[in-house]
GULO-749641 format. One record per residue (C-alpha): residue in three letters; y, z, x. Coordinates in nm, 2 decimals, padded with zeros to 4 digits. Layout:
<rotors>
- Ala, Y, Z, X $
...
</rotors>
This chain:
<rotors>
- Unk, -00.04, -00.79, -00.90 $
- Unk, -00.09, -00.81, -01.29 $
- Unk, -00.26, -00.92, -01.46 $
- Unk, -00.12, -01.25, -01.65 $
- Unk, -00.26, -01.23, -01.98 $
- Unk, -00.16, -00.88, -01.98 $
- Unk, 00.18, -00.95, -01.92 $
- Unk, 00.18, -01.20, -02.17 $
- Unk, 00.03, -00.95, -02.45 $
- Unk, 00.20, -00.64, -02.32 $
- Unk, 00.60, -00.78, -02.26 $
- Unk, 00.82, -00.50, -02.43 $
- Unk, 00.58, -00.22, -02.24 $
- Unk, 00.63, -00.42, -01.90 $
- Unk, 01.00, -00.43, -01.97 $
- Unk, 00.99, -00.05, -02.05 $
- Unk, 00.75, 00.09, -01.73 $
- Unk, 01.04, -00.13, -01.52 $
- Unk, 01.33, 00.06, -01.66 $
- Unk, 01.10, 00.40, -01.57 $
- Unk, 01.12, 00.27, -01.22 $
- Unk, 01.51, 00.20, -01.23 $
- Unk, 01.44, -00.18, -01.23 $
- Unk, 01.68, -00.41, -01.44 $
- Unk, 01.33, -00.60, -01.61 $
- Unk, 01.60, -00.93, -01.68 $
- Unk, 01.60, -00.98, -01.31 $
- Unk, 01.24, -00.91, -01.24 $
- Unk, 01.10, -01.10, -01.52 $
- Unk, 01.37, -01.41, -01.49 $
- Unk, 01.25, -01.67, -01.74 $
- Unk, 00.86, -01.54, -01.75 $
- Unk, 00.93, -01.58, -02.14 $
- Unk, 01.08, -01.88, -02.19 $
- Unk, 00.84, -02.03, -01.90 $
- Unk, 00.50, -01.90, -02.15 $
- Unk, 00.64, -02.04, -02.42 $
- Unk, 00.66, -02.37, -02.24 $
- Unk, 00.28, -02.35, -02.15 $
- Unk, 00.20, -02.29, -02.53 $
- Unk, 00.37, -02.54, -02.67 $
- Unk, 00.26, -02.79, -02.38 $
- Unk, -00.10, -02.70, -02.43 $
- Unk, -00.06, -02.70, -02.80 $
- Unk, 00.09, -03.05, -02.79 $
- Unk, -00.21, -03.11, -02.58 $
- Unk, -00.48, -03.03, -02.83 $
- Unk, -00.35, -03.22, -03.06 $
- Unk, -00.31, -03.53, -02.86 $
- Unk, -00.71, -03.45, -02.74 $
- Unk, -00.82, -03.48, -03.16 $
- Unk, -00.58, -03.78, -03.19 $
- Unk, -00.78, -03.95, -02.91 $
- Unk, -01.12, -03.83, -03.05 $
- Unk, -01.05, -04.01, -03.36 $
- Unk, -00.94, -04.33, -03.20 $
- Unk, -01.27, -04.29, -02.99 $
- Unk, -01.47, -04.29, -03.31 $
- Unk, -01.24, -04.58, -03.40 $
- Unk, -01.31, -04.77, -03.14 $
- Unk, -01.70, -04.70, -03.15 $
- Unk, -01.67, -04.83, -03.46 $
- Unk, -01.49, -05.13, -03.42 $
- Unk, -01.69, -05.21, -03.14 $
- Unk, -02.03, -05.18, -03.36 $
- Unk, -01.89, -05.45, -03.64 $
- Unk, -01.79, -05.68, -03.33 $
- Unk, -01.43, -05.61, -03.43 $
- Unk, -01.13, -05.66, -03.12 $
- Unk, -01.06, -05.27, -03.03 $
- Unk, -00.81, -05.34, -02.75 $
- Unk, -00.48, -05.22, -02.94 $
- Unk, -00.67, -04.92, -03.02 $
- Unk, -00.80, -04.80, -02.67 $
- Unk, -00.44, -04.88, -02.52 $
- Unk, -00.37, -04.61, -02.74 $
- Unk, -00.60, -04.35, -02.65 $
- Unk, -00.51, -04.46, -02.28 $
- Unk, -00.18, -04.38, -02.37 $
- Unk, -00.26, -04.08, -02.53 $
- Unk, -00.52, -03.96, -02.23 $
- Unk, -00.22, -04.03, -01.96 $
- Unk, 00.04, -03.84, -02.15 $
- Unk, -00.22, -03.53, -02.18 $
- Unk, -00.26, -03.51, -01.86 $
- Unk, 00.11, -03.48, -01.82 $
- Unk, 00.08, -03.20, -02.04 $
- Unk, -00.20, -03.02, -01.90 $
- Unk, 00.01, -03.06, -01.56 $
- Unk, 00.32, -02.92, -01.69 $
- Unk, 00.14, -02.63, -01.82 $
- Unk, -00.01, -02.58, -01.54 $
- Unk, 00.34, -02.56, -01.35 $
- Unk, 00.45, -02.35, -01.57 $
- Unk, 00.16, -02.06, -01.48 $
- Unk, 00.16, -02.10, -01.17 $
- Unk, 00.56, -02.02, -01.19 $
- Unk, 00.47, -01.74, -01.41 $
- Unk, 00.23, -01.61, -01.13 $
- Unk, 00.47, -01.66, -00.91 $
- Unk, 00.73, -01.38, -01.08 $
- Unk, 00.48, -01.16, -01.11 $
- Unk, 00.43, -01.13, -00.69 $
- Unk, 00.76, -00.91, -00.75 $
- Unk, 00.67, -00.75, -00.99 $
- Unk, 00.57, -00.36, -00.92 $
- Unk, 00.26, -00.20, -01.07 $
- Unk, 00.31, 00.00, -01.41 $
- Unk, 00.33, 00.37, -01.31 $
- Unk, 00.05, 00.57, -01.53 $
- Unk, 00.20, 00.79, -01.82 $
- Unk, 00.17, 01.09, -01.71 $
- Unk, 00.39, 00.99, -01.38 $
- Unk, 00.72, 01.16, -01.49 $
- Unk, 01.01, 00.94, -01.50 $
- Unk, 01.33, 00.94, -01.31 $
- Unk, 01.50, 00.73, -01.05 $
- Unk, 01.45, 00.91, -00.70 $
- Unk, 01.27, 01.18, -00.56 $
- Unk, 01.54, 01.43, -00.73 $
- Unk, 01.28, 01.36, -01.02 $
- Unk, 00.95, 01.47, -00.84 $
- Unk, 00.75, 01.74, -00.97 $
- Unk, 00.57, 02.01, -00.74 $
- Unk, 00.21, 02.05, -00.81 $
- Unk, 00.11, 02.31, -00.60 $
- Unk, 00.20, 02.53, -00.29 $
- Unk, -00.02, 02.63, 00.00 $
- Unk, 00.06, 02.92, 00.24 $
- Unk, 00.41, 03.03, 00.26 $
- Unk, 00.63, 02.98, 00.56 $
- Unk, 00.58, 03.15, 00.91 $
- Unk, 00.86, 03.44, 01.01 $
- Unk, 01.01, 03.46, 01.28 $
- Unk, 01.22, 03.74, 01.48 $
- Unk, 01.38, 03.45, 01.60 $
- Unk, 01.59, 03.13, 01.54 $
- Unk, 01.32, 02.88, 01.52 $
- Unk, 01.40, 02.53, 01.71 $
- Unk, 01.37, 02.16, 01.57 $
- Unk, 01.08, 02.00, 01.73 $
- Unk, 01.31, 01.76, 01.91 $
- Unk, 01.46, 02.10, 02.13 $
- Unk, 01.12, 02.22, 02.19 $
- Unk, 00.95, 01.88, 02.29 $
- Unk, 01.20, 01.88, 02.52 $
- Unk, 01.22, 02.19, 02.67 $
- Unk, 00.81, 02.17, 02.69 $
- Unk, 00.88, 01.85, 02.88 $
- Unk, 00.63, 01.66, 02.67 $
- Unk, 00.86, 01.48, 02.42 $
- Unk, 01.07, 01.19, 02.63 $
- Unk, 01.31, 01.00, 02.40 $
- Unk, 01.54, 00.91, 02.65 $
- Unk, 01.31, 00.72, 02.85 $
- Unk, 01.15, 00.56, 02.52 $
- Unk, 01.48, 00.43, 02.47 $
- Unk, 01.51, 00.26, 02.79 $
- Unk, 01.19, 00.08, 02.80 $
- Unk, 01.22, 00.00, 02.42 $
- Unk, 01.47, 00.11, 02.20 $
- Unk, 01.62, 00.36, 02.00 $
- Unk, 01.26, 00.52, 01.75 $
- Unk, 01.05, 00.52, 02.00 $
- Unk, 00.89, 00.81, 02.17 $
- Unk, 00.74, 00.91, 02.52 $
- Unk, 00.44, 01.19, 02.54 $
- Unk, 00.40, 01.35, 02.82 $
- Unk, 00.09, 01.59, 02.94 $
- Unk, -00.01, 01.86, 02.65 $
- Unk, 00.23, 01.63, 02.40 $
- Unk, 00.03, 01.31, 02.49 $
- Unk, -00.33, 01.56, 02.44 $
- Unk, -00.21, 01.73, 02.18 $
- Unk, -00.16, 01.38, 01.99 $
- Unk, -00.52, 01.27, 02.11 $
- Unk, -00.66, 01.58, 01.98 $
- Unk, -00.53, 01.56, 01.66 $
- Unk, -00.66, 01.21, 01.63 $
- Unk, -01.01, 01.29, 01.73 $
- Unk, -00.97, 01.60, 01.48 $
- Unk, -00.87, 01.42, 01.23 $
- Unk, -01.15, 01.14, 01.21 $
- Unk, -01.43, 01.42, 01.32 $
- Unk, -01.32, 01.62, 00.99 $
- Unk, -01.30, 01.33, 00.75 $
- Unk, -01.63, 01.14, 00.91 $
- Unk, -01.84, 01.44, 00.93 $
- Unk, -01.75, 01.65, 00.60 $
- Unk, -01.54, 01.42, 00.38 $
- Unk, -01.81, 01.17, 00.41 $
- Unk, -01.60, 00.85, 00.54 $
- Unk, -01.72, 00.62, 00.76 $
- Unk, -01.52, 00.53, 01.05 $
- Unk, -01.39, 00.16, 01.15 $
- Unk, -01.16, 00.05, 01.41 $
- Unk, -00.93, -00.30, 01.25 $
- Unk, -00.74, -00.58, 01.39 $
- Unk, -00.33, -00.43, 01.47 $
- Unk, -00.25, -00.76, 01.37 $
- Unk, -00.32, -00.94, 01.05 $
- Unk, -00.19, -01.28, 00.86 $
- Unk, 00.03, -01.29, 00.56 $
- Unk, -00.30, -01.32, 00.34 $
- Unk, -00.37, -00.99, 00.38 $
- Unk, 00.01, -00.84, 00.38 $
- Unk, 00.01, -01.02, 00.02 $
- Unk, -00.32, -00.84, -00.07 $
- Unk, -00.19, -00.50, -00.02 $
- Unk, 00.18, -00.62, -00.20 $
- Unk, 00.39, -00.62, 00.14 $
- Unk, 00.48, -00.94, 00.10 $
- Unk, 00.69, -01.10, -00.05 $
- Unk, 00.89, -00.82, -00.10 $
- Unk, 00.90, -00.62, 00.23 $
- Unk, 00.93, -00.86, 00.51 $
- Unk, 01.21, -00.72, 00.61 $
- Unk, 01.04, -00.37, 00.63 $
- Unk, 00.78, -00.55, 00.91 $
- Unk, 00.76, -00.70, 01.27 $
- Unk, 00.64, -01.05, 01.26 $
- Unk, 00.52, -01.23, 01.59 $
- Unk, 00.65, -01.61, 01.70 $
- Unk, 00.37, -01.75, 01.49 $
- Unk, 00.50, -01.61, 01.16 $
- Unk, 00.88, -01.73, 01.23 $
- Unk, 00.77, -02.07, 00.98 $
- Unk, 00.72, -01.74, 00.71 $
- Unk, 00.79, -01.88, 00.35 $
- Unk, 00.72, -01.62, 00.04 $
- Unk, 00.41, -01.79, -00.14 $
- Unk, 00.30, -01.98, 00.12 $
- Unk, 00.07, -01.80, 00.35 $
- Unk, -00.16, -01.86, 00.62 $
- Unk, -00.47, -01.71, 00.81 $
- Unk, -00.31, -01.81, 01.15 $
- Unk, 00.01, -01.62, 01.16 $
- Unk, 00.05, -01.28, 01.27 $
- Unk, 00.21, -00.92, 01.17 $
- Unk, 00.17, -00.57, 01.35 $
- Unk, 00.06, -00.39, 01.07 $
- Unk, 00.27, -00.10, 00.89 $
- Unk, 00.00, 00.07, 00.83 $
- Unk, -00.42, 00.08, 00.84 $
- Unk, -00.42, 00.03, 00.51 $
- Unk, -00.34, -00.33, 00.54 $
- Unk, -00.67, -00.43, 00.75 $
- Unk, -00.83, -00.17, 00.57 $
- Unk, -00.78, -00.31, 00.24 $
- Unk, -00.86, -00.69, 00.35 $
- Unk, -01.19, -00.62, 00.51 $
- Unk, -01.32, -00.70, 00.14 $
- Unk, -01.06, -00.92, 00.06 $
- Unk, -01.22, -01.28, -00.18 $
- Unk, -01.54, -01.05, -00.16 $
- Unk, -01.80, -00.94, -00.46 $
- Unk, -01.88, -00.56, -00.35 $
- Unk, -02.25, -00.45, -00.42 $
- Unk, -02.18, -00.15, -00.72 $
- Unk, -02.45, 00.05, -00.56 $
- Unk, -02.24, 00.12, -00.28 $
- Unk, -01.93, 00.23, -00.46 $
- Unk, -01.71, 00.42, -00.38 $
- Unk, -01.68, 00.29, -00.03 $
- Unk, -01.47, 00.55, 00.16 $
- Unk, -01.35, 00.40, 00.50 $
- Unk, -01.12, 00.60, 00.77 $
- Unk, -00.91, 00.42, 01.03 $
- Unk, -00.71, 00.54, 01.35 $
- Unk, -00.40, 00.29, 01.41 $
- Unk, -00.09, 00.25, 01.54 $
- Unk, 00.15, 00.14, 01.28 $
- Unk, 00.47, -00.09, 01.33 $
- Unk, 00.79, -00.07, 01.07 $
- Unk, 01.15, -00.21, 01.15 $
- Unk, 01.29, 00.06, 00.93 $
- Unk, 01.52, -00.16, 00.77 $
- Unk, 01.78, 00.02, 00.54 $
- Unk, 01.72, 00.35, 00.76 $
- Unk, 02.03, 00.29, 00.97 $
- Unk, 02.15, 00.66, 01.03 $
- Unk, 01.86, 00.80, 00.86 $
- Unk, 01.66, 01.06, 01.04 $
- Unk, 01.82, 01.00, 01.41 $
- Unk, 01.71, 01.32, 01.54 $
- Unk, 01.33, 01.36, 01.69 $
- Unk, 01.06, 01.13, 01.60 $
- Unk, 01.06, 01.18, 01.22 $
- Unk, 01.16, 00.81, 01.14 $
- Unk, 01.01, 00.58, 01.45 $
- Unk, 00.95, 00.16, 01.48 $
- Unk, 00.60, 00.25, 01.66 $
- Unk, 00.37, 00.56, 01.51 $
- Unk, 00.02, 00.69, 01.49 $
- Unk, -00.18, 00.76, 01.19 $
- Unk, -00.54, 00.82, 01.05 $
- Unk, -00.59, 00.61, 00.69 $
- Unk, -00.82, 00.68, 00.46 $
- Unk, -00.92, 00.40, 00.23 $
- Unk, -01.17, 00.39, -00.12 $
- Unk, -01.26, 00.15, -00.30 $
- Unk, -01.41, 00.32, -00.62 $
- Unk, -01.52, 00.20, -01.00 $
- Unk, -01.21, 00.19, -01.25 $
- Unk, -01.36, 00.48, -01.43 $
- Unk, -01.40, 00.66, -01.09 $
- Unk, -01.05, 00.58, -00.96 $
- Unk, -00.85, 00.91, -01.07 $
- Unk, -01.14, 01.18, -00.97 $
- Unk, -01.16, 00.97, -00.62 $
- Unk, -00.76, 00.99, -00.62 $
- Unk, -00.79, 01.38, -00.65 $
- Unk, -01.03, 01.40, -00.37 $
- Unk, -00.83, 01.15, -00.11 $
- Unk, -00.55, 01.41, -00.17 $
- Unk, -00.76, 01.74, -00.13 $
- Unk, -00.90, 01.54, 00.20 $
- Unk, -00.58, 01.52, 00.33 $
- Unk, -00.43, 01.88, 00.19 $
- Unk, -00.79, 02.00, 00.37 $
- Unk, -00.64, 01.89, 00.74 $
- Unk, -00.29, 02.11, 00.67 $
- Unk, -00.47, 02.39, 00.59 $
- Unk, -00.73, 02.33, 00.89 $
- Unk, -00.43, 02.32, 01.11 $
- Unk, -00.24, 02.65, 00.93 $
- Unk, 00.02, 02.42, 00.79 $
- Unk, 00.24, 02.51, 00.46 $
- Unk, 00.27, 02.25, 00.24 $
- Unk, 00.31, 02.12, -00.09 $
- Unk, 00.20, 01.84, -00.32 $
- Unk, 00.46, 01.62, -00.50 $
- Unk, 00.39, 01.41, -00.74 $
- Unk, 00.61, 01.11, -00.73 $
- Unk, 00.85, 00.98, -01.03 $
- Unk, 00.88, 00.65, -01.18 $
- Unk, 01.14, 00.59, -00.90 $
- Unk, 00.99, 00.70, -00.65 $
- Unk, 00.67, 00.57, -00.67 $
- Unk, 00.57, 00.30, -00.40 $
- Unk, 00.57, -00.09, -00.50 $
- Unk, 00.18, -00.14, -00.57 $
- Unk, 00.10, 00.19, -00.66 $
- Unk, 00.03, 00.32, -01.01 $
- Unk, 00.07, 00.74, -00.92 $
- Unk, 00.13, 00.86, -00.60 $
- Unk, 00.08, 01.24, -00.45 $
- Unk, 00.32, 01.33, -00.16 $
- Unk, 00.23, 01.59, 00.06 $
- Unk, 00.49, 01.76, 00.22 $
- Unk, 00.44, 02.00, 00.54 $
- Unk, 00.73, 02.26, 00.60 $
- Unk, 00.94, 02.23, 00.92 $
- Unk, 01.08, 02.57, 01.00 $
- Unk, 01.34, 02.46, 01.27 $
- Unk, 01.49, 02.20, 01.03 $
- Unk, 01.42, 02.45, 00.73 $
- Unk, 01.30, 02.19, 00.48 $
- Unk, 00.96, 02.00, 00.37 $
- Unk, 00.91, 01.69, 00.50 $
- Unk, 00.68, 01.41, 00.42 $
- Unk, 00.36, 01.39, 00.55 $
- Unk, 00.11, 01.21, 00.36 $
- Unk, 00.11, 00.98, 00.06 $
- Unk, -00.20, 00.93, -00.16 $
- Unk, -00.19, 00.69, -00.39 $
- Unk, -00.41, 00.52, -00.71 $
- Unk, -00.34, 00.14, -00.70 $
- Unk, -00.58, 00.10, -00.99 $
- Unk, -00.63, -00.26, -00.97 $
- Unk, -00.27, -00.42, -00.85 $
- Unk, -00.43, -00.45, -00.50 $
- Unk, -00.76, -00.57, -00.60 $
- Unk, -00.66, -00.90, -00.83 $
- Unk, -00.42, -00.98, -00.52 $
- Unk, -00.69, -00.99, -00.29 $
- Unk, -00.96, -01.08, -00.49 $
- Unk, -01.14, -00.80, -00.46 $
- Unk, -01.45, -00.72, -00.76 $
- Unk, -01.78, -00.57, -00.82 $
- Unk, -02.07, -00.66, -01.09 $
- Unk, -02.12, -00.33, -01.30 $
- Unk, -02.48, -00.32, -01.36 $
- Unk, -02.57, -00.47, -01.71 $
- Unk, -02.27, -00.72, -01.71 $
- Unk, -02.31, -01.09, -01.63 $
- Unk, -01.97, -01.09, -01.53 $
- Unk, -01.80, -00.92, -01.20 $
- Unk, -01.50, -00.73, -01.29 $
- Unk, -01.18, -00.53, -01.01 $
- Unk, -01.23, -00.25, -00.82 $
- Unk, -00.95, -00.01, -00.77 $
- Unk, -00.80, 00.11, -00.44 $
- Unk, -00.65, 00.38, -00.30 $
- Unk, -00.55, 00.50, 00.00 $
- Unk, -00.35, 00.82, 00.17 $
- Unk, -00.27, 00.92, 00.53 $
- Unk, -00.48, 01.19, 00.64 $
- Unk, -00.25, 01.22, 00.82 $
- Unk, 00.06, 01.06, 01.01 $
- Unk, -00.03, 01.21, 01.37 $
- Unk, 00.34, 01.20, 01.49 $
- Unk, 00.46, 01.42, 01.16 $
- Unk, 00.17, 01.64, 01.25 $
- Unk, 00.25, 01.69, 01.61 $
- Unk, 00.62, 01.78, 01.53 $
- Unk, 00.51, 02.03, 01.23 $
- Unk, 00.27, 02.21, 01.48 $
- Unk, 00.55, 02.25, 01.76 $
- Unk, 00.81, 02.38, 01.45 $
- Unk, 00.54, 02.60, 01.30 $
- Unk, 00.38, 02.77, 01.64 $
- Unk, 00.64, 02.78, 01.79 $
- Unk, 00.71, 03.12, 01.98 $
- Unk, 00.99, 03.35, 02.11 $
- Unk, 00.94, 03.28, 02.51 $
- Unk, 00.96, 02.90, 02.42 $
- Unk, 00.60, 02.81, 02.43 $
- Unk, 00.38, 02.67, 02.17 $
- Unk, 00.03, 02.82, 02.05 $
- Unk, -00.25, 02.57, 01.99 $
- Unk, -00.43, 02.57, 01.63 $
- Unk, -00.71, 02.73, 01.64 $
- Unk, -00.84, 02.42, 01.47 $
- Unk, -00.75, 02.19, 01.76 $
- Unk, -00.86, 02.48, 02.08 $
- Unk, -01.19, 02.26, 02.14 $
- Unk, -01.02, 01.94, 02.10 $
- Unk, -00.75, 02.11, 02.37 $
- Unk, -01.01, 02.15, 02.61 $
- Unk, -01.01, 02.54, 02.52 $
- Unk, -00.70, 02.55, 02.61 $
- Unk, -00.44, 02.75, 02.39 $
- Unk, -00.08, 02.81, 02.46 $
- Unk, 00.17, 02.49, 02.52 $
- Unk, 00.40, 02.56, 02.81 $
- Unk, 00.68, 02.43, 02.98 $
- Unk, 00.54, 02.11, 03.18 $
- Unk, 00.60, 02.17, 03.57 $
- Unk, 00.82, 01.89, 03.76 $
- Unk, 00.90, 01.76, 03.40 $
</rotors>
């Protein structure tokens, strides 16, 4: 969230950084104008009724003192007391609605975020590796999971639905592996330390990370949450989270972190939970798009001086697992339009999928600055200050296990139909090396 006296000071840039983002700031910012000029003039109004009242206060001392009748005159400053504290209420209400706008309204995007409307605006950073050659026509992962026997969305579908996916043998190990992979990497060289949330959370801590209001419709709420009203949230009701960000994020939510210990650089394995809304049609094919997925999060918390250097080396952390694994990819960096809700730049990586012939998504790392932090409450005391200030977040998947699964299948493929194992992952495998056909599949 923003800051409020920001938005106050800072209106016309507000307005603009929303039109960057394809935003109409009219509808956005509703009456945030007319509603802060109502505090001023309330609280105005109620400064001067305050000195008016001081002077009848001295009035009535003094009355009092020459044994004068001060009635008539302290009915008045009664009078005046009750109608300030009207005031002071109605200005009140009036910043509390103000607060209440600025739950939907998106972070500002830094400058150096280019601007455009979609991701037709994205810029490439960089490009690792180039893309593997084949002397043959290489298959969508969807073909080759099931030819391998080890992808099963047919039976998915009948136990749960349409996105969901069955593993079978080396599919189902190849996903533990690369689980196990993942956290051993960023635990034992990227220097995050490990922790295991809640799949659940309340609304307090969907708010904190800017899911809701806006994206309900984007989650799976449980029975408990059905009573759901936007601004009204409670530490009984439950969500299966999106992502590990979400617990991630709240472990330190309404907490005062110790400065010495910044940046704080936490990894989580979790399943993740989305309803897809607005995806009807979208990515039907394979287990690019799915309601139930695996990932491994990696969270910071960091100093706001820190916060871009720490953003650069969440990404390489991530970028360091594709090129582990032999993966070509590339880094985007996101436009104005693009750019995720409560995030302020955002790095996608991309990992190429030679049987569909395109780069896909893989990874998004992302600088919240403080947006996340002043919604959860989440602050530091630099050293010297008297007074505790936000930290900034960040967080990036490193990476989505299911998207890392298919890439492998695409890019190791091989002519006879079976699969080589990254040499990364041969441990992990058991020693084992080449993915074949499962028998009695």
């Amino acid at each position: 969230m923003l800051d409020l006296n920001f938005v106050r000071a800072n209106l016309e840039l507000v307005r603009n950084k929303l039109r960057g983002r394809g935003q109409d700031p009219a509808v956005l910012l509703g009456d945030f104008e007319a509603l802060d000029q109502r505090r001023r003039d309330r609280i105005t109004e109620g400064e001067q009724l305050k000195a008016q009242r001081n002077k009848l206060s001295e009035e009535v001392a003094r009355l009092k003192k020459s044994g004068q009748y001060a009635g008539a005159v302290m009915d008045r400053t009664r009078t005046l007391r009750a109608r300030t504290e009207e005031l002071e209420a109605a200005a009140a209400e009036s910043e509390e609605q103000m607060r209440a706008i600025l739950t939907r309204i998106p972070n500002l995007t830094r400058d150096e975020v280019p601007v455009g409307i979609d991701e037709r605006a994205n810029v490439e950073v960089k490009r690792w590796s180039t893309a593997p050659e084949f002397d043959f026509q290489p298959k969508p992962h969807w073909e080759l999971g099931e030819h391998l026997g080890i992808l099963d969305l047919e039976r998915a579908a009948k136990i749960a639905g349409a996105r969901f996916a069955v593993y079978w043998g080396d599919g189902a190990k190849l996903e533990r592996a690369l689980i196990s992979f993942m956290l051993d990497v960023h635990t034992r060289e990227h220097g995050y330390t490990e922790v295991l949330p809640p799949f659940m959370v309340n609304s307090k801590s969907l708010f904190g990370t800017g899911q809701l209001p806006k994206f309900a419709d984007d989650l799976f709420r449980c029975v408990d949450a059905e009573g759901f009203e936007p601004g009204k949230y409670r530490d009984s009701d439950h969500w299966l989270i999106p992502t590990a960000e979400v617990p991630v994020t709240n472990l330190y939510r309404e907490e005062i972190l110790d400065e010495a210990k910044l940046p704080i650089s936490l990894a989580a394995y979790t399943p993740c939970f989305r309803s897809e809304a607005g995806s009807y049609g979208k990515d039907v094919r394979g287990i690019i798009r799915q309601h139930q997925f695996q990932k491994v999060e990696l969270v910071k918390f960091t100093r706001p001086e820190e916060s871009e250097a720490e953003h650069e080396k969440l990404t390489r952390n991530a970028e360091a697992i594709l090129e582990r694994l032999g993966l070509p990819y590339r880094r985007m960096l996101l436009c104005t339009g693009d750019t995720g809700f409560s995030s302020a730049k955002t790095f996608d990586l991309e990992v190429w999928l030679p049987g569909q012939g395109l780069y896909r998504e893989i990874s998004s790392c992302s600088n919240f600055e403080a947006f996340q932090a002043r919604r959860a409450n989440i602050r530091y005391k630099p050293k010297g200050q008297g007074k505790t200030t936000l930290v900034h977040t960040l967080n990036g998947s490193g990476l989505a296990v299911g998207r890392t699964w298919l890439a492998i299948l695409e890019n190791y493929q091989q002519a006879d139909g079976t699969v080589r194992v990254p040499e990364a992952l041969v441990s992990y495998m058991g020693g084992q090396r080449t993915i074949a056909p499962r028998q009695g599949a």
